[in-house]
C-alpha positions as CSV (number, residue, x, y, z in Angstrom):
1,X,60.3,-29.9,-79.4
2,X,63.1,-31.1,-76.7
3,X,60.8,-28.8,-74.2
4,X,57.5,-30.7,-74.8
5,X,59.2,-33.9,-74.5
6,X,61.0,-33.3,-71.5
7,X,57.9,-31.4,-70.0
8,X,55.8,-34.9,-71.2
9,X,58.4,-37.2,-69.4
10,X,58.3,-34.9,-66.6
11,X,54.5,-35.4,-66.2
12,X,54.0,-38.9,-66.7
13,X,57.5,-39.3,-63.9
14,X,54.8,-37.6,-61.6
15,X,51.7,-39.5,-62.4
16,X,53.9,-42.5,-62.2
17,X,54.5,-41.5,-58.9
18,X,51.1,-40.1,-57.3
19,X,50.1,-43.5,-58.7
20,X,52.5,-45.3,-56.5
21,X,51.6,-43.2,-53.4
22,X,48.1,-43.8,-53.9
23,X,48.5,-47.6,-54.2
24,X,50.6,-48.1,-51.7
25,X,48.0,-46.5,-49.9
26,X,45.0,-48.5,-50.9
27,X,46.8,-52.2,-50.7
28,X,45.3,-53.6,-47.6
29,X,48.5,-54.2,-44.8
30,X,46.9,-57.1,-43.1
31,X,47.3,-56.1,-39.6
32,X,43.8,-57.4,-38.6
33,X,44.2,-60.2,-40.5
34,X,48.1,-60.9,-40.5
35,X,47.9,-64.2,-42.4
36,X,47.9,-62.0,-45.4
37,X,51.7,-60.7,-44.8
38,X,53.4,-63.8,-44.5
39,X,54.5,-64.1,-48.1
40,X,55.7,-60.7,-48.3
41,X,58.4,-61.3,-44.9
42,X,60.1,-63.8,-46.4
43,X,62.6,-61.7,-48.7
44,X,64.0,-60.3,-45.8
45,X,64.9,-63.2,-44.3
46,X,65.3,-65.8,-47.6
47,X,69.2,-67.2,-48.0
48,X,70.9,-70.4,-46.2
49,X,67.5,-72.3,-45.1
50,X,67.9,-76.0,-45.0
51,X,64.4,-77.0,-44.3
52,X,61.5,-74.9,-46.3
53,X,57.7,-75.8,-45.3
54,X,55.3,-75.3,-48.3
55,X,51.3,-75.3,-47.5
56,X,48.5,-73.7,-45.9
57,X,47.6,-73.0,-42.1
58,X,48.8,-76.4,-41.0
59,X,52.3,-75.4,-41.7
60,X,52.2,-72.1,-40.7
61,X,50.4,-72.4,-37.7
62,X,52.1,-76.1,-36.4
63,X,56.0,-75.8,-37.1
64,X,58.1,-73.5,-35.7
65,X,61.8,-72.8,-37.1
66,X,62.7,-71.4,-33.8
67,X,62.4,-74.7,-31.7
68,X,63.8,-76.7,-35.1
69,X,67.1,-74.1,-34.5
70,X,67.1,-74.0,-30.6
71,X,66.5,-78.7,-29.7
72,X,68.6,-79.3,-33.3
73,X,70.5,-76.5,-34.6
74,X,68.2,-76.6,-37.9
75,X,68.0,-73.7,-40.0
76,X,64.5,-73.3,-41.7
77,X,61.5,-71.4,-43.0
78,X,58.1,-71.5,-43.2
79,X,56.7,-70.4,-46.8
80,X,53.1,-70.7,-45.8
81,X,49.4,-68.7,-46.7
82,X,46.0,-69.1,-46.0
83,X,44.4,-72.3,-48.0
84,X,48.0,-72.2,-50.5
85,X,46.7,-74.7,-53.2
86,X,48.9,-77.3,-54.4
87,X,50.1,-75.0,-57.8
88,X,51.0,-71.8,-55.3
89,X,53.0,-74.2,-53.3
90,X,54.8,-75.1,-56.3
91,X,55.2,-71.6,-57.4
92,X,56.6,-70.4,-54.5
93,X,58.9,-73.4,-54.2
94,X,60.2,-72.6,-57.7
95,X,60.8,-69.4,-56.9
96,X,62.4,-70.3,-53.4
97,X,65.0,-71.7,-55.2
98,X,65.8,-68.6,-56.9
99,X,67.2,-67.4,-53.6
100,X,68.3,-70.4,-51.7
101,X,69.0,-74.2,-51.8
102,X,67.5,-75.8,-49.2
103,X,68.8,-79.6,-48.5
104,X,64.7,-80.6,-47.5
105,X,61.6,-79.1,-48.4
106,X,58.5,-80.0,-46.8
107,X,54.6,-79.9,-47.7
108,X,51.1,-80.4,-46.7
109,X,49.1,-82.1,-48.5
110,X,45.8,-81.5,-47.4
111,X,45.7,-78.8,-50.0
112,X,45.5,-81.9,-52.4
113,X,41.9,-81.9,-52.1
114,X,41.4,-79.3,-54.0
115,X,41.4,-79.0,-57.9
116,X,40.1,-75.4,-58.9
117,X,41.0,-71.8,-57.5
118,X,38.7,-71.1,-55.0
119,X,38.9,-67.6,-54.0
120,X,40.6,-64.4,-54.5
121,X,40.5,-63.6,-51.0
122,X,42.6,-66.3,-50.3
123,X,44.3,-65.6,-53.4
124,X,45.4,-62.0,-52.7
125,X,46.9,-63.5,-49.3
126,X,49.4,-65.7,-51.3
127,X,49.8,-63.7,-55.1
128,X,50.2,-60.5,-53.3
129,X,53.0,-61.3,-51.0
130,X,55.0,-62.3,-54.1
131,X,57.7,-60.4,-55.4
132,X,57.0,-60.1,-59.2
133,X,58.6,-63.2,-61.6
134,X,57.9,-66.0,-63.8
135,X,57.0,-67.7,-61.1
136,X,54.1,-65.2,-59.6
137,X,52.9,-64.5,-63.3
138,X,52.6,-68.5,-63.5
139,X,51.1,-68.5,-60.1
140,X,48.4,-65.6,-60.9
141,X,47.6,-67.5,-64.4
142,X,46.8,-70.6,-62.8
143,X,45.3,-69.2,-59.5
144,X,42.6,-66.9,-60.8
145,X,39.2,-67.5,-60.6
146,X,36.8,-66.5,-63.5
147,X,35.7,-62.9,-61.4
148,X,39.4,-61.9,-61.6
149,X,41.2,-60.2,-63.7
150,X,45.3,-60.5,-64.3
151,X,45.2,-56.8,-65.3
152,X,43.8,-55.8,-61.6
153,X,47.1,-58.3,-60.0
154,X,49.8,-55.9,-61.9
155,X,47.7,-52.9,-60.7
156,X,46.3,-53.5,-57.3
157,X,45.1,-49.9,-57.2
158,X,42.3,-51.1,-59.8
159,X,41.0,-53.7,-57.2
160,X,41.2,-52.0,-54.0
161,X,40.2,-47.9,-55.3
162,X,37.1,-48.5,-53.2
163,X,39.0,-48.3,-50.1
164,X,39.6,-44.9,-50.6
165,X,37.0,-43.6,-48.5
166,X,38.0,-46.1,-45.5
167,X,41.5,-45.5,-45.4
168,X,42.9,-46.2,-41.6
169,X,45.7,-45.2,-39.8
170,X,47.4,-48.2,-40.4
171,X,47.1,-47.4,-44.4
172,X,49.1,-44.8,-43.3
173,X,51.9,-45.6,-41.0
174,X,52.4,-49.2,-42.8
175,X,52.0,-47.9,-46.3
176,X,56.0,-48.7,-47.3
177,X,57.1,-50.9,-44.7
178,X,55.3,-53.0,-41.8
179,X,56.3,-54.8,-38.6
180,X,56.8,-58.3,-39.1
181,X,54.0,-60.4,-37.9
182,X,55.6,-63.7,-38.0
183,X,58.5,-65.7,-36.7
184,X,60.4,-67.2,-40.0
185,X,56.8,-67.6,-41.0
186,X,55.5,-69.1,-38.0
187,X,52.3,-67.0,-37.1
188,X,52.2,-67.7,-33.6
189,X,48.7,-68.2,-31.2
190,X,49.1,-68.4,-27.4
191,X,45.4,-68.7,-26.5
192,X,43.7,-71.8,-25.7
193,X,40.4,-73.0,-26.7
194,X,39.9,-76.7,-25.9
195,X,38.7,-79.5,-28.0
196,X,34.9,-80.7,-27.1
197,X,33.9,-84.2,-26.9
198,X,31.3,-83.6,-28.8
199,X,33.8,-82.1,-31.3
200,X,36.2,-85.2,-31.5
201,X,33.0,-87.2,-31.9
202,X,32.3,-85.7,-35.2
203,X,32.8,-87.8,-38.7
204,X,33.0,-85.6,-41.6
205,X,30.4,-85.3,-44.3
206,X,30.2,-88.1,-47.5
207,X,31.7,-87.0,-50.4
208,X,30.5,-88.1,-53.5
209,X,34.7,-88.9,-55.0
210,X,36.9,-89.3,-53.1
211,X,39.5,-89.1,-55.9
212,X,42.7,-86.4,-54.9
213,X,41.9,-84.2,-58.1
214,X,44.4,-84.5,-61.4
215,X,45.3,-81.5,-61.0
216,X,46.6,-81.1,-57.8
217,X,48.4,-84.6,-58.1
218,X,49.9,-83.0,-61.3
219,X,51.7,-80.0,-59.1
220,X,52.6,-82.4,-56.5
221,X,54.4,-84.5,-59.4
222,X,55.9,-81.4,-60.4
223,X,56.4,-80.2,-56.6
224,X,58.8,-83.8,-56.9
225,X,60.7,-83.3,-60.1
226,X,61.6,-79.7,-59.5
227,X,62.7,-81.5,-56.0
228,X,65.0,-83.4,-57.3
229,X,66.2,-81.1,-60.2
230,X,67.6,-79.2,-57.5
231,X,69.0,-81.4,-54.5
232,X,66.3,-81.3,-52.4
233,X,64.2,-84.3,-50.5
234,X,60.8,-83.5,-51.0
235,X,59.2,-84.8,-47.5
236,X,55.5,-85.2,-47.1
237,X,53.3,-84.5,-44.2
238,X,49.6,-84.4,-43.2
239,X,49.2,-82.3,-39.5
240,X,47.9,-83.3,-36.7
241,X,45.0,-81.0,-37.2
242,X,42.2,-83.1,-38.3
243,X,38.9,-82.3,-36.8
244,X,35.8,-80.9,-37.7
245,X,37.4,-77.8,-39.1
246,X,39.7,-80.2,-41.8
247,X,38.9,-83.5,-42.7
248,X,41.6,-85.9,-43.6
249,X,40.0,-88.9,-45.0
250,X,41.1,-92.5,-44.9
251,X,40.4,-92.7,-48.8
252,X,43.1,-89.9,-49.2
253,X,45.1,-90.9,-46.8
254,X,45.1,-94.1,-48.8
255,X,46.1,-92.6,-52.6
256,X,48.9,-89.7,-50.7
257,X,50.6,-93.4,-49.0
258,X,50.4,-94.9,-52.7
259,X,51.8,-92.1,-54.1
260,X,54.7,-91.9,-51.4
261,X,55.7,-95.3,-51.8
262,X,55.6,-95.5,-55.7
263,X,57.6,-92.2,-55.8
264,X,59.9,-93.5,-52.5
265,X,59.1,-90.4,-50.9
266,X,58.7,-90.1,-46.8
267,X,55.3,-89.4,-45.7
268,X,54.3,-88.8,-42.2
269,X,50.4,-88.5,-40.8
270,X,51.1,-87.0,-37.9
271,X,47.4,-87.8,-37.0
272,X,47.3,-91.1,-35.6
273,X,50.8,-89.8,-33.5
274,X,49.3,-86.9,-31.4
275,X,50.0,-89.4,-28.7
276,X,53.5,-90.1,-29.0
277,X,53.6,-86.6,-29.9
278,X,52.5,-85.5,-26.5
279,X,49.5,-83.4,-27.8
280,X,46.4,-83.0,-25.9
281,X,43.3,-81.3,-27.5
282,X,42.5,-80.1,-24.3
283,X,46.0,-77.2,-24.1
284,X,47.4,-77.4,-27.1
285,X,44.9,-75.9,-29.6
286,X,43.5,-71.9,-29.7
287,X,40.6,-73.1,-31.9
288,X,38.7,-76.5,-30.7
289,X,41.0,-78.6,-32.2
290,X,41.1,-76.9,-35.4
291,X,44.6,-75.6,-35.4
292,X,47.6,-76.1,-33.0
293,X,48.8,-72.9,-30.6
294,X,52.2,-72.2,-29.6
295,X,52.4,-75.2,-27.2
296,X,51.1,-77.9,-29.2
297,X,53.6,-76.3,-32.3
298,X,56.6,-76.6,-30.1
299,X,55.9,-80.6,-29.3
300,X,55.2,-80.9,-33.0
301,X,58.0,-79.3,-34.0
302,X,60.3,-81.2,-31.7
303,X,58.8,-84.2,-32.7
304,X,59.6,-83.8,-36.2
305,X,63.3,-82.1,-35.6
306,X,64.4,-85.2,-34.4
307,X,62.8,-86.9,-37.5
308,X,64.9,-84.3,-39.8
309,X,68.1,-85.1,-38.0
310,X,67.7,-88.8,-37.6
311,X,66.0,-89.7,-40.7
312,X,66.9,-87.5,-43.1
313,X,70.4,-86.2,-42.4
314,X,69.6,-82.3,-41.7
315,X,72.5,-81.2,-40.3
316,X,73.6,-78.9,-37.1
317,X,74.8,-75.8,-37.6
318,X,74.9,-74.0,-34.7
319,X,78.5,-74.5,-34.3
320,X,78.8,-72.0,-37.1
321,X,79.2,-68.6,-35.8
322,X,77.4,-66.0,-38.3
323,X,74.4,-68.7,-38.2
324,X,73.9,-68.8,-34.6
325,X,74.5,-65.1,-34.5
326,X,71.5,-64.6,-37.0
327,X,69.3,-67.4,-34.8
328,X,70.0,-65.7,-31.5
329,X,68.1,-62.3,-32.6
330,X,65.6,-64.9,-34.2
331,X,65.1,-66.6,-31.1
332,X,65.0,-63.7,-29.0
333,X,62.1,-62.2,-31.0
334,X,60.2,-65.3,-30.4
335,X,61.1,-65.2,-26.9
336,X,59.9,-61.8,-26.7
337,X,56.7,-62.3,-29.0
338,X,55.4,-65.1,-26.9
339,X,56.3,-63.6,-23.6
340,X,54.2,-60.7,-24.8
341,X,51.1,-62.6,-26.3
342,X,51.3,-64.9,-23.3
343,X,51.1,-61.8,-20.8
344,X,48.2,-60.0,-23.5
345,X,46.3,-63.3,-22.5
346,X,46.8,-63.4,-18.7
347,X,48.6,-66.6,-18.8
């Protein structure tokens, strides 16, 4: 009887395990698309952040927590995905503070616009990334769209088996561990595509409401209370990539500056500023105007250091030793990263 049992554990120990080989096989790594591994690098680097950035590609594409370090000595990170709605941000915030207490945390809120999950696409990029808690069971629950299944989140190899047949390389060599593809979630972009006239003449479409939806006002209230449960200055933003790729509309602009004032929360549109900022659509964006590069992040992120240190009392630590020692070998991998992308480019 022992025997059987112990030859029964013994087998499903090994299916156990061919089934972890194989998934880890079949999960997709991102390296063609690296917005999808930004989640995941964050583990490695989480701990004694006093700024977090919560949001979508205009957080993770326009500030960088090297320049915040190297102009103000401000220790931060950027907890960004691709289109992050309102309730991931507030997942992943809950969870942040699991692992650190950050004195500021920092979100976009042109995610407010939208109400329902929109895709799994986008939502693999953001659940995916997420090391397994209450707070990515919450996130999954509220993030799925009616096509998906919760059962196919706890095993992935259901979802992606059809990849078996297109395995790459990559699959391979990346199938435990992978390069990081981001600086303290930064995802940095050193090409330049300039913004058209014709572009920046644009006016975005009618929209039949222009009411922020309930629910995404509902996580932002939450967003605030957990905020405040735990020490930290919530701080809201809108960045300065509005174009024809993102809309920002004065009708919004108008209920996220009521909101701010009736909650006395800071809001800055960093819109109307690009001026003061020192942007110009013509260098500092890789996309028409759609997103910021490298350049246009660095003035942005200057721009709003000085805000954080002036305004809202983030403090200076690089006169502590074991901080700067952990920001020089940050900042010499950005160094190196965009020394490397700018020579890929032939600037």
């Amino acid at each position: 009887m022992k025997k059987r049992i112990l030859i029964a554990v013994c087998a499903i120990l090994v299916i156990a395990v061919l089934l972890g080989l194989l998934q880890a096989l079949l999960i997709p790594k991102y390296r063609d698309n690296p917005e999808g591994a930004l989640i995941g690098e964050y583990y490695d680097e989480a701990g004694d952040h006093d700024v977090i950035f919560v949001g979508d590609c205009e957080v993770y594409e326009s500030f960088i927590p090297a320049v915040l370090w190297r102009e103000y000595g401000i220790s931060s990170y950027v907890r960004g995905s691709a289109q992050q709605l309102a309730w991931q941000s507030y997942y992943l915030l809950e969870e942040t503070f699991q692992y650190e207490q950050p004195r500021a945390v920092v979100f976009n809120v042109l995610a407010l616009k939208y109400g329902t999950p929109q895709s799994e696409a986008f939502n693999r990029m953001t659940l995916d990334g997420m090391k397994w808690s209450i707070s990515k069971v919450s996130s999954i629950l509220a993030s799925m769209t009616e096509e998906e299944s919760f059962l196919d989140y706890i095993f992935p190899v259901l979802r992606f088996h059809s990849r078996i047949t297109s395995l790459t390389a990559d699959d391979f060599r990346y199938a435990f561990s992978s390069p990081a593809v981001s600086q303290c979630g930064y995802l940095m972009q050193t090409g330049v595509r300039p913004m058209t006239e014709e572009l920046a003449s644009l006016e975005g479409p009618r929209l039949s409401d222009y009411t922020l939806p309930q629910t995404a006002m509902e996580y932002l209230e939450k967003m605030r209370t957990l905020c405040e449960e735990n020490g930290a200055e919530l701080i809201l933003i809108k960045s300065p990539t509005n174009s024809w790729g993102y809309w920002w509309y004065d009708q919004w602009e108008e209920q996220i500056t009521a909101y701010a004032a009736e909650k006395r929360l800071a809001y800055y549109n960093f819109i109307p500023l690009c001026e003061e900022i020192g942007i110009d659509w013509s260098e500092d964006t890789y996309d028409e105007g759609v997103h910021l590069n490298v350049y246009g992040a660095e003035k942005l992120s200057r721009y709003f250091g000085s805000l954080l240190r002036e305004k809202h009392g983030v403090l200076d630590r690089s006169g502590e030793k074991a901080m700067s020692d952990r920001w020089d070998q940050r900042m010499a991998a950005y160094e190196e990263q965009k020394k490397t992308m700018e020579e890929g480019n032939g600037t």
